[in-house]
C-alpha positions, 0 to 999 in steps of 0.5 A: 500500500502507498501512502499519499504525499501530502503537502508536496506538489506533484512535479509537473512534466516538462514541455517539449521544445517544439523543434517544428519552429512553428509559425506565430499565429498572431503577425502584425503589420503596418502600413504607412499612409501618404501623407495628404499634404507636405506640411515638413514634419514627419512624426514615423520614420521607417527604421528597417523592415521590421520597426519604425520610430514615432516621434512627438510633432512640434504642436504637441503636449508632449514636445511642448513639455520638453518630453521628446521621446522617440519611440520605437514600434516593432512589427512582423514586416513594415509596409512604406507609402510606395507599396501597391495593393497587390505586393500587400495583398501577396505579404500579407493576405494571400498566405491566408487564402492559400490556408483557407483552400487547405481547411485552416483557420485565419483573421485578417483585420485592420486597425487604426485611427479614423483617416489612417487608410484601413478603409483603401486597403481593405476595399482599394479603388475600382481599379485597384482592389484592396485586401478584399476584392482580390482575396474573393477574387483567388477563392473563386477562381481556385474554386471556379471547376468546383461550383455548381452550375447555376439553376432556377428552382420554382415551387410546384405549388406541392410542397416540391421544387422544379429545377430548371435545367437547359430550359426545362424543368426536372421534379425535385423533391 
């Protein structure tokens, strides 16, 4: 017979080093707005592909006060004003696309302050589609042999359907 232990925890296991390197499943993004006007000041300067560096504009609180502290912000991957539509659209989202076709999970979102662009890179211009229009666009094309064919279906008044098919109709219950 054993006698229980008491007041000793019980070791727990030790994890595993997961050698896979698995992929992070949160990546964050920015992408910088063209400014509307040139006004001199730019308060983010990109430092590298991965960071940029914030600083305080000369009209506020914070440069007034003296505290004029540069900030840097540390992203998966940092996207200038230059870039297109389509080079976000293939960094960014299409990886998603391409694990939604092979039954994975993903979330794509925008985040920022009112007048920060989320709107243009989600939905873009007729001309040039944003996130959106250009996801949809590979889903159903990768799709397109898969779809089914477009049918009409009528009610036969009998607790049935017709389905139209070539100009006729076929019973479908």
């Amino acid at each position: 017979m054993m006698k229980p232990t008491r007041g000793k925890t019980p070791k727990k296991p030790q994890k595993k080093a997961n050698n896979n390197s698995a992929k992070d499943p949160v990546e964050v993004f920015c992408r910088l707005r063209p400014k509307d006007h040139d006004d001199g000041e730019n308060c983010v300067e990109i430092q590298d592909n991965n960071a940029v560096l914030l600083r305080p504009p000369e009209g506020s609180l914070a440069f007034k006060g003296g505290n004029l502290r540069e900030i840097t912000f540390k992203f998966k991957y940092v996207f200038s004003e230059e870039t297109s539509q389509k080079a976000l659209f293939d960094h960014t989202a299409y990886p998603l696309v391409e694990d939604l076709l092979n039954a994975k999970n993903g979330l794509l979102f925008t985040y920022g302050v009112t007048g920060s662009g989320k709107t243009h890179t989600i939905t873009g211009t007729p001309q040039n589609g944003g996130l959106l229009p250009r996801c949809l666009d590979v889903l159903f094309n990768s799709i397109a042999d898969l779809q089914a064919k477009k049918y009409v279906f009528k009610a036969d008044k009998m607790n049935g359907f017709d389905v139209q098919v070539d100009g006729g109709y076929e019973l479908c219950e």
